[in-house]
C-alpha positions in Angstrom: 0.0 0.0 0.0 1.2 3.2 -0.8 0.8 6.6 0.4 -2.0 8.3 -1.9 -0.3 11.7 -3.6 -0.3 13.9 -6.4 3.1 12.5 -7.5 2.2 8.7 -8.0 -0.8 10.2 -10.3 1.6 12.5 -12.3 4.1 9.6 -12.8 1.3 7.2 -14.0 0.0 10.1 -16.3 4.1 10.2 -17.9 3.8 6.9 -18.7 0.4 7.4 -20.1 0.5 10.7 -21.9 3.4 9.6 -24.9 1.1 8.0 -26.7 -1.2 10.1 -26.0 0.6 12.6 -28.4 0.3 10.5 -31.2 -2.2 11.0 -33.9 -4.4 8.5 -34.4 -5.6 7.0 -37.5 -9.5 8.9 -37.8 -10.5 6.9 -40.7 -10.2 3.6 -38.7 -11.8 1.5 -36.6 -8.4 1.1 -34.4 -7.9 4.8 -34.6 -11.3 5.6 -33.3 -10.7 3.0 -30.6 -7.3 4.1 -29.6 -8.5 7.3 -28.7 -11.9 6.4 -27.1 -8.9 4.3 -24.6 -7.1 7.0 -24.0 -10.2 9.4 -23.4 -11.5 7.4 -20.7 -7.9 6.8 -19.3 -7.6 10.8 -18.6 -11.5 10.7 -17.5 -10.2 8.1 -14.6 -7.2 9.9 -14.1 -9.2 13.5 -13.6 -11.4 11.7 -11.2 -8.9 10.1 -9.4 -7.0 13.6 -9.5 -10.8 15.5 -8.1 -11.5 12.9 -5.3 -8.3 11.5 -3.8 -5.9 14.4 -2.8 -8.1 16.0 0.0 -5.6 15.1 3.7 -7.2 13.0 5.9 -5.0 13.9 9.1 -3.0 15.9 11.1 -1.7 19.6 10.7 -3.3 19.6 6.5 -7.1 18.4 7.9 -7.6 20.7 11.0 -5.5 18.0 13.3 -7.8 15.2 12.4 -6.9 11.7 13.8 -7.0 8.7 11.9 -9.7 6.0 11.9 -9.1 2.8 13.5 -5.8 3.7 15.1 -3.8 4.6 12.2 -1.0 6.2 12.2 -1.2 9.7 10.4 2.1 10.4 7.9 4.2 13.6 7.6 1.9 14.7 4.3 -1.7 13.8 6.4 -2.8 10.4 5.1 -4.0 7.6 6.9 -2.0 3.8 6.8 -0.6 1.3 8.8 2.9 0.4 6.8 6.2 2.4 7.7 5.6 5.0 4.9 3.0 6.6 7.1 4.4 5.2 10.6 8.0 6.0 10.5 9.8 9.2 9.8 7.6 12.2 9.9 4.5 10.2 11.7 1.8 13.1 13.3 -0.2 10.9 15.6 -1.2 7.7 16.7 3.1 6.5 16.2 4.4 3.1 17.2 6.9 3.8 20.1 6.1 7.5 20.3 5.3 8.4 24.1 4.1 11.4 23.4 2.3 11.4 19.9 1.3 15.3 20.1 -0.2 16.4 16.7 0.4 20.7 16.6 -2.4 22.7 17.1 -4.2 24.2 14.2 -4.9 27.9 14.2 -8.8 27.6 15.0 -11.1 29.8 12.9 -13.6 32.2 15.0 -16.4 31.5 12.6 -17.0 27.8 13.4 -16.3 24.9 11.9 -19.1 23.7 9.4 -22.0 22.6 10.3 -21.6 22.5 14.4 -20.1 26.3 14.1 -23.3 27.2 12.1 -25.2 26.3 14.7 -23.3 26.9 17.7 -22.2 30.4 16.6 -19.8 32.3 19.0 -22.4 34.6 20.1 -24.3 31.3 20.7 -21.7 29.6 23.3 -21.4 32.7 24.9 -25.2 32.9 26.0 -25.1 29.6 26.8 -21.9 29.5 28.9 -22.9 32.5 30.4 -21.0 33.1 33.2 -17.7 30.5 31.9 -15.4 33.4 31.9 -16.7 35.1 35.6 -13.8 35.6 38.1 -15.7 33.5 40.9 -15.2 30.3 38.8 -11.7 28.5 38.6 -12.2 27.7 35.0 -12.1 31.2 34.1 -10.6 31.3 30.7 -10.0 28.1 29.7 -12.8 26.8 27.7 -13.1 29.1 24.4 -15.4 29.0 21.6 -12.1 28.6 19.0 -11.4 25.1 21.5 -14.7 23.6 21.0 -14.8 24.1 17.4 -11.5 23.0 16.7 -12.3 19.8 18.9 -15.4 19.3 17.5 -13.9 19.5 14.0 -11.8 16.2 14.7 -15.6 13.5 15.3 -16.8 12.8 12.2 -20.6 12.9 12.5 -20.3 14.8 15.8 -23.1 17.4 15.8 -23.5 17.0 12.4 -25.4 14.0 11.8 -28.9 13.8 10.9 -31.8 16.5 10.3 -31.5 19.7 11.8 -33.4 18.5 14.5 -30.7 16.2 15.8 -27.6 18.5 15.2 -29.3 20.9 17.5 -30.3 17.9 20.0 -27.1 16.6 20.0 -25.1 19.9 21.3 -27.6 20.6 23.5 -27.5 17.3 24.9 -23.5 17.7 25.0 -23.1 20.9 26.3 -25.6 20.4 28.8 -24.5 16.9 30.6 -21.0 19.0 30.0 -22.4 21.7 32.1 -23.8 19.5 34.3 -20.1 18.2 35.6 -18.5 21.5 35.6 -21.1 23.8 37.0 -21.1 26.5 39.6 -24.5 27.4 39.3 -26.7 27.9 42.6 -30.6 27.8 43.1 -30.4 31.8 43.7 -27.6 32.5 41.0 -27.4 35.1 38.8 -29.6 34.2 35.7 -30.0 31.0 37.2 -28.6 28.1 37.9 -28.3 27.2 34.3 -26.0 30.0 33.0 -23.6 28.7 35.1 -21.9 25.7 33.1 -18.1 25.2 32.2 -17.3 27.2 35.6 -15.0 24.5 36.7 -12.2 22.4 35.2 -10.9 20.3 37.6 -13.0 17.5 40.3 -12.3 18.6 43.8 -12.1 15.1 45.5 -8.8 15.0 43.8 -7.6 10.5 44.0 -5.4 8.7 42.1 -8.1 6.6 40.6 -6.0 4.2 39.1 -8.0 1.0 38.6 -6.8 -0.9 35.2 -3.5 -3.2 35.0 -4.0 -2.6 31.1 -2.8 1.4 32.0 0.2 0.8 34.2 0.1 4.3 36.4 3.6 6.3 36.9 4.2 7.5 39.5 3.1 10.5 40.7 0.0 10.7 38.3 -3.9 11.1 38.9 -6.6 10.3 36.8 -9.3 12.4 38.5 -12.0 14.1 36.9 -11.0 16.7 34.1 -12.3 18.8 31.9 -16.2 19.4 30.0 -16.5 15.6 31.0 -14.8 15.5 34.1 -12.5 12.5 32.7 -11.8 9.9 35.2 -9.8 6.6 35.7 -6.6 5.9 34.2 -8.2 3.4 31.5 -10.1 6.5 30.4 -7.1 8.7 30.2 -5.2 6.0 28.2 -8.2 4.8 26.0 -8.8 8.7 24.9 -5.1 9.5 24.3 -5.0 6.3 22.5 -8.4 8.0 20.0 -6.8 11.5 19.7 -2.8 10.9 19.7 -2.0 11.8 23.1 -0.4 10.4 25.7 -2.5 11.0 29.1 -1.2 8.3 31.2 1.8 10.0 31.4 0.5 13.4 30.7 -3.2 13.4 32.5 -3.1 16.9 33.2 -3.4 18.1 30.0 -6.7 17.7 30.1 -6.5 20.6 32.1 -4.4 23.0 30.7 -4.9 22.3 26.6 -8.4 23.2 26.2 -8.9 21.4 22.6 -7.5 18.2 24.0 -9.9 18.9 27.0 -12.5 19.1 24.5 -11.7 16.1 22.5 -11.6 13.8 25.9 -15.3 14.9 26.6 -16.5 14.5 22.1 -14.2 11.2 22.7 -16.4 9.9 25.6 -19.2 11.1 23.8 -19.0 9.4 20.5 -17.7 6.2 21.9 -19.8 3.2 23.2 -18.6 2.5 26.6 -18.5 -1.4 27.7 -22.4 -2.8 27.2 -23.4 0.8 27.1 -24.1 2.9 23.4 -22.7 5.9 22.8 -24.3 8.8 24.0 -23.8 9.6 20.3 -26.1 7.3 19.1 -28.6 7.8 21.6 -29.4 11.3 20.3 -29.7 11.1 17.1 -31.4 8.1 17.2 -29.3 4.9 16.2 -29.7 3.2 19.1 -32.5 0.7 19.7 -33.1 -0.8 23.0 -32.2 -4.5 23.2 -35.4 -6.7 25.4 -33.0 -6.4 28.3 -32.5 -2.2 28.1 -36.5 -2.6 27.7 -37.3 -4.2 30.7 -34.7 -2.2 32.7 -36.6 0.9 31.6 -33.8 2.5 29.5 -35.8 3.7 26.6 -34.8 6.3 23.6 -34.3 9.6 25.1 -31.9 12.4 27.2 -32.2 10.1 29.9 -30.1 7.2 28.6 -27.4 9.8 28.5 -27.6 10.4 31.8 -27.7 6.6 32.7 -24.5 5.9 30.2 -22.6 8.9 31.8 -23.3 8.0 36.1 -26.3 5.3 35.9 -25.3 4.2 38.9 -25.3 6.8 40.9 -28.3 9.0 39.5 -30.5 6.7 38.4 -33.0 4.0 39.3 -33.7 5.7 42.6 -36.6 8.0 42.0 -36.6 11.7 41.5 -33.3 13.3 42.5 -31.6 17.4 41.8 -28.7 15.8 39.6 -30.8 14.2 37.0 -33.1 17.6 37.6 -29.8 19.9 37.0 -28.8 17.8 34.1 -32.4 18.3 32.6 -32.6 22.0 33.3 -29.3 22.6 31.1 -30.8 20.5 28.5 -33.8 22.6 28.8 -32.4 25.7 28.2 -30.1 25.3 25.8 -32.8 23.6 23.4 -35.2 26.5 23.5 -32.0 28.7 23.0 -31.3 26.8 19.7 -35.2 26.2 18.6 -35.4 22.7 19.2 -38.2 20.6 21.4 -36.5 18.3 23.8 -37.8 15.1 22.5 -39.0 12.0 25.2 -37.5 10.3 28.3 -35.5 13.1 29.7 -35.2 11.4 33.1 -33.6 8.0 34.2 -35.6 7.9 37.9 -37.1 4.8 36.7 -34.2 3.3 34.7 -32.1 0.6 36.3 -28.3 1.5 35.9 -26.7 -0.3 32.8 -24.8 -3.7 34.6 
């Protein structure tokens, strides 16, 4: 397999274009069909040329990561052989401890379809009160992060009818909220305003629980970031997705706001264990099996709840979590236009096992 490039299509066209030169024979029949061959060789070769050259990766597609683990070559396409793993690798690098890919310069205006929706102005009104000086995240959790985060999940606010694109960031930027508030009953615009105030967990443990993500020393996997990231299997299995090393580097999670972001789209776009993604809950791909059925976990924001802390919110009634994680949801649906669909709650849904 080789590494897809303007070159190897110029090189074949050399080979190609001599004869092309030539003038065929018009009056016959091997004439004509010479030159009905090389017509549709140069049709091929302009649609090969049209639809092959976009990057797929790294610093030439926004900082993209490859699919599937690849690794992510010097000139931003995707493979698994030592042309795209060796010298010059962006992310996802055999042996490479630290697999950083560089930042792209993030465009204010959004990025496609999620920026068109979730304009700056937008984020702002939401996140009202992100930026106050009584809340420790103060500054860290800008529009031009989101967006370039978001730009890296394919289908990530943008799949579906308008309907689910504006469920879906709702959904995310409220259970987000949720884990990072600072709100209070009696705060200023309410409760609600008050998401993305905080960046670290203040019950601050080592939380290292997997023998697949030996720990160094000196490290904590505590909750970080619009998710509030936590256990070391987490930290390694999202580093592992976006190219970053976490188990030896947790805390950038909370100090590089786009690699913040991309832990909490990560979690979000991943099925975790038995459960679905929270993804695919949204935008409705996911069907309840019999078992989800008779456990109560039905289509709807409250499966969300259930995938992110089932077993501590759900399944036990009425409670002011799953109420605060509703009321976020709430508000930033009528801010984008969009009803809130059914099943908001998980008080009657059994945690997943």
């Amino acid at each position: 397999m080789f590494e897809s490039n303007s070159q190897n299509y110029l090189f074949i066209y050399s080979l190609i274009a001599p004869p092309l030169l030539l003038k065929p024979d018009q009056n016959t029949t091997k004439g004509k069909n010479k030159m009905k061959f090389h017509t549709l060789i140069l049709i091929a070769l302009a649609f090969l040329l049209g639809t092959t050259l976009a990057e797929q990766c790294g610093s030439q597609a926004g900082n993209a990561v490859c699919p599937n683990g690849l690794c992510c070559s010097q000139h931003g396409w995707c493979g698994s052989t030592n042309d795209y793993c060796g010298a010059g690798c962006q992310s996802q690098c055999p042996g490479s401890s630290t697999p950083t890919p560089s930042t792209p310069t993030p465009t204010p205006s959004g990025g496609g379809d999620v920026g068109s929706i979730i304009t700056a102005a937008v984020f702002d009104q939401m996140l009202k009160y992100r930026n106050d000086g009584r809340c420790p995240g103060n500054g860290f959790y800008t529009y031009d992060a989101f967006i370039s985060a978001a730009r890296s999940f394919s289908g990530f606010g943008t799949s579906g009818d308008a309907t689910a694109r504006r469920r879906e960031l709702s959904a995310f930027l409220a259970q987000t909220s949720h884990e990072t508030t600072g709100g209070w009953p009696s705060a200023p615009d309410g409760p609600y305003a008050w998401g993305y105030c905080f960046i670290r967990e203040n019950d601050r443990q080592t939380q290292c629980s997997s023998n697949e993500w030996p720990c160094p020393a000196g490290r904590q996997y505590y909750g970080r970031g619009p998710i509030q990231l936590t256990h070391n299997y987490n930290y390694g299995l999202a580093g592992q997705a976006i190219g970053v090393d976490l188990i030896n580097n947790p805390d950038l999670v909370a100090t590089d706001p786009v690699i913040s972001f991309k832990t909490a789209i990560w979690f979000w776009m991943t099925p975790q264990a038995n459960k679905p993604s929270s993804h695919d809950v949204i935008i409705g791909q996911w069907g309840p099996s019999d078992a989800d059925r008779a456990a109560n976990r039905v289509p709807g924001y409250g499966v969300i709840t259930n995938i992110i802390n089932g077993g501590l919110e759900c399944g036990n009634g009425a409670n002011d979590k799953v109420a605060d994680r509703i009321g976020f949801y709430r508000r930033y649906c009528d801010l984008l236009g969009v009803s809130y669909g059914d099943n908001l709650d998980c008080y009657n849904q059994r945690p997943f096992a």
